[in-house]
Every structure is written in C-alpha cells, then in structure tokens.
C-alpha positions as protocol buffer text, in pm:
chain_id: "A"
residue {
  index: 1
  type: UNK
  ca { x: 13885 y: -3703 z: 7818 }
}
residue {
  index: 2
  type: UNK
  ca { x: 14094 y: -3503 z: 7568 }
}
residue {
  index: 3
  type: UNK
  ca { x: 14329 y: -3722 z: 7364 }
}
residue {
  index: 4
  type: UNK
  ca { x: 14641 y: -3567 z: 7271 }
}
residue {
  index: 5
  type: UNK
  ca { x: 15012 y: -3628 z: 7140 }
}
residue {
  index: 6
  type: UNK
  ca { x: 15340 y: -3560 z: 7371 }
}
residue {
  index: 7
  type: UNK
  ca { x: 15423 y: -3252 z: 7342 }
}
residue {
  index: 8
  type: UNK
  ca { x: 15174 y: -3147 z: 7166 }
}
residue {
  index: 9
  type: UNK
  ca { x: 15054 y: -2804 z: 7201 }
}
residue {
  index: 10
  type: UNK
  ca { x: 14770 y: -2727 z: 7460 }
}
residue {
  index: 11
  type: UNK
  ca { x: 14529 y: -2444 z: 7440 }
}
residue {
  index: 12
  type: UNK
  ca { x: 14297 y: -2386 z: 7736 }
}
residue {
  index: 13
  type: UNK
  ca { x: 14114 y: -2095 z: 7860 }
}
residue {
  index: 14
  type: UNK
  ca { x: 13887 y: -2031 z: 8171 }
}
residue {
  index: 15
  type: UNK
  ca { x: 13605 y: -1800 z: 8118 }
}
residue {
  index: 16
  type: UNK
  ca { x: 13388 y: -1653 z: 8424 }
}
residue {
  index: 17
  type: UNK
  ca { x: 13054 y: -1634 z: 8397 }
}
residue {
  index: 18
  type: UNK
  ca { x: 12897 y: -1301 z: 8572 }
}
residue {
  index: 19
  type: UNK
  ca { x: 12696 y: -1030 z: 8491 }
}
residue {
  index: 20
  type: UNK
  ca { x: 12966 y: -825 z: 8664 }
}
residue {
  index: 21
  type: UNK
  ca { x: 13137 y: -647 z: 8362 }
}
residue {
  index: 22
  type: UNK
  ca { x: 13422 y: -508 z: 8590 }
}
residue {
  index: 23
  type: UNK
  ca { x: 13568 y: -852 z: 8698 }
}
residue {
  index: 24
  type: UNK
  ca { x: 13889 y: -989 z: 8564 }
}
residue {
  index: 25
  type: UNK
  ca { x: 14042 y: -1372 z: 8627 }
}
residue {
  index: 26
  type: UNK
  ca { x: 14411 y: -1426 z: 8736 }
}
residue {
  index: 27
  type: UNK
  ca { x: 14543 y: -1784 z: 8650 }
}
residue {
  index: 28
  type: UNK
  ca { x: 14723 y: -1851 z: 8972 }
}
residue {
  index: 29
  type: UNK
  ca { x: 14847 y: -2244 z: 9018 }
}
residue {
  index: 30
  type: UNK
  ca { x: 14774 y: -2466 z: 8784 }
}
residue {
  index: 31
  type: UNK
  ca { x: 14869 y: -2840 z: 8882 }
}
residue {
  index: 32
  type: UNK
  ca { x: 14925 y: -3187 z: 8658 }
}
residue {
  index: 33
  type: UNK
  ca { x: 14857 y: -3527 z: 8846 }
}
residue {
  index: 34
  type: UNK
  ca { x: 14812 y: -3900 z: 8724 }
}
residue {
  index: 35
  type: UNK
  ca { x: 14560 y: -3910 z: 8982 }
}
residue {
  index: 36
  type: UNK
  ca { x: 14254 y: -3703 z: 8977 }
}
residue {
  index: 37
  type: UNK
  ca { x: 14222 y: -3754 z: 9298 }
}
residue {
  index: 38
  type: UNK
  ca { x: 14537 y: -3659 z: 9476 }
}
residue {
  index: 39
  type: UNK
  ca { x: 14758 y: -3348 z: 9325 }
}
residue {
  index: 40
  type: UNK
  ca { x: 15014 y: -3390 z: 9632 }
}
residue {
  index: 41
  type: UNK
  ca { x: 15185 y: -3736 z: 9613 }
}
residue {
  index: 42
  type: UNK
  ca { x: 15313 y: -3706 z: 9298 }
}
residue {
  index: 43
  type: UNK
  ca { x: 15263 y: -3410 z: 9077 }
}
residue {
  index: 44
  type: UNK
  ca { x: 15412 y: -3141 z: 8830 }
}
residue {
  index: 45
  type: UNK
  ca { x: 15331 y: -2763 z: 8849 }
}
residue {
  index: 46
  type: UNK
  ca { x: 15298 y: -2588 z: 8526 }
}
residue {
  index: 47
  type: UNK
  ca { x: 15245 y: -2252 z: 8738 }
}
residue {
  index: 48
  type: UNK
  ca { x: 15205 y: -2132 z: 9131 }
}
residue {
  index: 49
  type: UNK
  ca { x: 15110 y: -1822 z: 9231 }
}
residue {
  index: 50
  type: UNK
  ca { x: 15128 y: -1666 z: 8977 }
}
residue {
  index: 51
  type: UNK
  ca { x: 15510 y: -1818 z: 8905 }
}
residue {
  index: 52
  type: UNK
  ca { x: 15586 y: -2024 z: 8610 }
}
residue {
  index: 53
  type: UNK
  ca { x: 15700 y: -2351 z: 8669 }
}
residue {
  index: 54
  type: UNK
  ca { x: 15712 y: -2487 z: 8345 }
}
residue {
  index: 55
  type: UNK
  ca { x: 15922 y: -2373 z: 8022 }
}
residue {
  index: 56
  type: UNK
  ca { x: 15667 y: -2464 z: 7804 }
}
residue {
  index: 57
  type: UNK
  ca { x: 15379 y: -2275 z: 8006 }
}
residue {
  index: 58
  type: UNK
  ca { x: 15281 y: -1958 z: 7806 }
}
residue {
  index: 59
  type: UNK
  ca { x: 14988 y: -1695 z: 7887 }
}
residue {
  index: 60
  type: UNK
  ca { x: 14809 y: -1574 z: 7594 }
}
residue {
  index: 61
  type: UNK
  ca { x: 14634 y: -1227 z: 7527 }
}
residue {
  index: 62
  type: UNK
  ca { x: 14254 y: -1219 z: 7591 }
}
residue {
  index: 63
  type: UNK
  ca { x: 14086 y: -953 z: 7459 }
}
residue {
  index: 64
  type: UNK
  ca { x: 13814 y: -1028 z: 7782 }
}
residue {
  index: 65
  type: UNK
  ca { x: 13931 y: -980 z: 8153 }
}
residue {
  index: 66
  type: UNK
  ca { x: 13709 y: -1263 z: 8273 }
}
residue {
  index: 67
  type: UNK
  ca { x: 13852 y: -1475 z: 8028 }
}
residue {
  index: 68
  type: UNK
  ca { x: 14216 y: -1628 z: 8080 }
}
residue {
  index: 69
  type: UNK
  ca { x: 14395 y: -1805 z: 7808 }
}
residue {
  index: 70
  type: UNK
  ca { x: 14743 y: -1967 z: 7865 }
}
residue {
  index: 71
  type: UNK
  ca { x: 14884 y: -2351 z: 7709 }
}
residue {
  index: 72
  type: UNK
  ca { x: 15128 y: -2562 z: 7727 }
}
residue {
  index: 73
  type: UNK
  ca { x: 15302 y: -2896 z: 7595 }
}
residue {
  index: 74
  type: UNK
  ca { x: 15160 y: -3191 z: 7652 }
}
residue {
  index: 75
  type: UNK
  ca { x: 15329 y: -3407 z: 7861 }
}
residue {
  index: 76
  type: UNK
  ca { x: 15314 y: -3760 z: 8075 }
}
residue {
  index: 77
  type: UNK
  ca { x: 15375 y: -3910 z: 8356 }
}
residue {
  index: 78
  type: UNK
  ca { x: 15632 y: -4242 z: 8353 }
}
residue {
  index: 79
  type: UNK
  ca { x: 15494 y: -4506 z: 8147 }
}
residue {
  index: 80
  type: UNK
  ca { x: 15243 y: -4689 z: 8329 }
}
residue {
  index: 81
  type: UNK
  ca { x: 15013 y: -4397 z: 8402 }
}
residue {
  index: 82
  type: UNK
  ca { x: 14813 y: -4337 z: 8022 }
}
residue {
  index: 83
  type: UNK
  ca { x: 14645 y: -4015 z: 8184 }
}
residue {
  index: 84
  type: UNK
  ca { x: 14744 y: -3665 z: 8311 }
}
residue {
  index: 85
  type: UNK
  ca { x: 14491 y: -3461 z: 8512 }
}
residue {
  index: 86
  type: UNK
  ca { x: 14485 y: -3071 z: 8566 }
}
residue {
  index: 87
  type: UNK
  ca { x: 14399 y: -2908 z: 8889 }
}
residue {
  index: 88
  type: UNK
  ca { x: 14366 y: -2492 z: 8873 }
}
residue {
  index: 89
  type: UNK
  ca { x: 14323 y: -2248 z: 9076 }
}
residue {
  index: 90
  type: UNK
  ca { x: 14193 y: -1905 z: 8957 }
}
residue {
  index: 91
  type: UNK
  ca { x: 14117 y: -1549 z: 9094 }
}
residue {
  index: 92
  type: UNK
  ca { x: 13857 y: -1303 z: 9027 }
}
residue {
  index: 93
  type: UNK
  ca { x: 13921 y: -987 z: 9100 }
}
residue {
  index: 94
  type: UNK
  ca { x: 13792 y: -606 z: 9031 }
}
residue {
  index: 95
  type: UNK
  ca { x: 13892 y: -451 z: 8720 }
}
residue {
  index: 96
  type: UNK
  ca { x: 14161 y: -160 z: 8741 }
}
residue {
  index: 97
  type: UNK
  ca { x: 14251 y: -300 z: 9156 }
}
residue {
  index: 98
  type: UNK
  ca { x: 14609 y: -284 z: 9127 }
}
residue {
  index: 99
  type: UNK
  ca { x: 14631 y: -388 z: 9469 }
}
residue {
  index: 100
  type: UNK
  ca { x: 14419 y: -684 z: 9429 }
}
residue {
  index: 101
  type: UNK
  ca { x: 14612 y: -1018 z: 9371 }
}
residue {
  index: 102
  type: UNK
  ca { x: 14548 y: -1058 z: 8966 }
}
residue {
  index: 103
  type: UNK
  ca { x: 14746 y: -768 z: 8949 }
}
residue {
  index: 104
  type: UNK
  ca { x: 15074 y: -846 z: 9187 }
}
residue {
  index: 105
  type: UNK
  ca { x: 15165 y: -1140 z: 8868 }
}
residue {
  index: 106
  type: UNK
  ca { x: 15420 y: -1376 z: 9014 }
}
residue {
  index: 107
  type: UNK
  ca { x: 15458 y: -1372 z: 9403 }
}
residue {
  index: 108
  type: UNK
  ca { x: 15775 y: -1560 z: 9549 }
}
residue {
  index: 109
  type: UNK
  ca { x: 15732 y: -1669 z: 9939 }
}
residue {
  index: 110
  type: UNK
  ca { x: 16072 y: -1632 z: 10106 }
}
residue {
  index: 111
  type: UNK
  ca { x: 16124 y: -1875 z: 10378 }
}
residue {
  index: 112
  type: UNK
  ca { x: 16204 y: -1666 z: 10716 }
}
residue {
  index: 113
  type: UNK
  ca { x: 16484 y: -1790 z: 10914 }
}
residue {
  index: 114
  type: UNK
  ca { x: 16418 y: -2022 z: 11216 }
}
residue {
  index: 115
  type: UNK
  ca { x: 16709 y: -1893 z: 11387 }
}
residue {
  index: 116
  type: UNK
  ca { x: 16765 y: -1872 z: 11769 }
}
C-alpha cells in the first residue's frame, strides 16, 4: 500500500518493458474502486478511452514512448472504506502508427438510435 493525504497529488507512470525500441504506451481507462476486487459496483473513472473523466487527471510529458506518466488528486471513497484501488488499462502500439489507437487520444462512443 501507498499511504497518502486527500487530495494530495499523485504521480504514477507505467513503463513497458521490451526490447522493441519502436513501441509506445497509450494510457487508455484508468479506474478507482474500494474493492480490489470488483471495479463495476461502485467505482470512479479518472479516464476512459482515452477521455478524461476527472478534473484533476493530468498527463505528463515523457521523454520515452513506452513510458506513460499522468497523476492525479488523491481522493476517497465515503467514510467507511480507508482504501482506494486503481485498475488500468494500457496500449502498446507502433511508434509513428497514426492509425493505431495511442494515436486517435480521446474516442467518444455515440449511442445509435434504437428506433423503429
């Protein structure tokens, strides 16, 4: 466990580890649950796909591609939970593939009508 202060401020970074030199990672959802067992029942998303969620969520310049760097704010749950778990989900993708899905940034899903 990492033992922090509300809203304190919350450095992470994800680093891939490949002898691929033309990979890059893509922070893509990254989920907060009481439970580190179940990030569905009752959750808070700091970012998905590629969307930010939360105000306080901020990327941060890597001067690696297969490393990403982002933060935010510590945070809690109500009261009687003392601990907050993070669930993310990454992608690796080729360097310089613009059409690849580290490179599209924040992708919004429209609903399609269910019409007659």
């Amino acid at each position: 466990p990492y033992y922090v202060a509300l809203n304190q401020n919350l450095f992470l970074q994800a680093s891939l580890h490949n002898s691929d030199p033309n990979l890059v990672v893509f922070v893509d959802t990254c989920v907060a649950s009481p439970d580190p067992n179940n990030f569905r029942t009752l959750a808070y998303q700091l970012i998905r796909s590629g969307c930010v969620k939360d105000p306080t969520y901020s990327s941060y310049y890597s001067p690696y591609s297969e490393v990403a760097r982002f933060g935010f704010k510590a945070f809690s749950f109500v009261r009687r939970y003392s601990s907050v778990y993070l669930q993310c989900e990454l992608v690796v993708c080729r360097y310089n593939d613009y059409s690849s899905r580290c490179y599209q940034g924040c992708v919004r899903r429209f609903k399609r009508n269910a019409g007659s």
